[in-house]
N, C-alpha and C positions, 0 to 999 in steps of 0.2 A: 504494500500500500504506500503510495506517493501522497507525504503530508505537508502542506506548504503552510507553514503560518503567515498571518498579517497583522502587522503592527501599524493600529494606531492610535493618537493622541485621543488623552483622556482628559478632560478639563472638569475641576470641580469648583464650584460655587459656596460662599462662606455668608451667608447673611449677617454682617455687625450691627444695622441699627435696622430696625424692623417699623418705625415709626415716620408720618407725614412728616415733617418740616415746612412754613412755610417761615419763607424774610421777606421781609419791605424794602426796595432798594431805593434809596431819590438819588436824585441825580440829572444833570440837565442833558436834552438831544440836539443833538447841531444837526440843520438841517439843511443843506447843501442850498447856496443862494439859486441854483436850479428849479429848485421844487419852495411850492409853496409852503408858510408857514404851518405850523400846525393849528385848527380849528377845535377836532376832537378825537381824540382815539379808541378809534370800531372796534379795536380787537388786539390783542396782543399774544404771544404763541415763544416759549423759551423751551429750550432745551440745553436739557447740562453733559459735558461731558469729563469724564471721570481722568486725572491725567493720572493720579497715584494716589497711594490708600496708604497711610500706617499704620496698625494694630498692637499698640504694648504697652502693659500694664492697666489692661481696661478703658483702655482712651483710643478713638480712632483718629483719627487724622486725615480729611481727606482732600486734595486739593485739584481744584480741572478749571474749565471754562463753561461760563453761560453766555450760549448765544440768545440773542433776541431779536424775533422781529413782532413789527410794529404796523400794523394796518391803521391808517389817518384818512380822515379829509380833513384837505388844506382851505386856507381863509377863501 
C-alpha cells in the first residue's frame, strides 16, 4: 500500500476579550477644497484592523488601524 501524507497549516484562535467596546472619537475632517463642505453626515461605516496583540500577565495589549468612511451631503 502506497501512503502519501499531506501536511497542512493549522491555525488556532485564542478569544482575550469576549466583550462590545464602544469609544467616542472627536476630532476635526479636512475636506479637500474640491468637495463641498460638510452639511450632514448620512452615514458613517469603520473598520479596524488588528496590526498586533500582546497577552501577559492578564492584560492585553492590542494595537492596529481604524479606517473610516464617511457618507455627507455637502452645503
Amino acid at each position: 500500500m502506497n501512503f502519501k501524507p499531506e501536511i497542512k497549516e493549522l491555525k488556532l484562535s485564542e478569544t482575550v476579550f469576549s466583550k462590545r467596546v464602544t469609544e467616542n472619537v472627536q476630532g476635526d475632517i479636512i475636506v479637500p477644497d474640491t468637495k463641498g463642505d460638510i452639511a450632514r453626515i448620512l452615514q458613517t461605516d469603520a473598520v479596524a484592523v488588528i496590526d498586533s496583540k500582546d497577552v501577559s500577565g492578564g492584560r492585553a495589549t492590542v494595537s492596529g488601524t481604524v479606517y473610516v468612511n464617511i457618507l455627507y451631503a455637502p452645503q
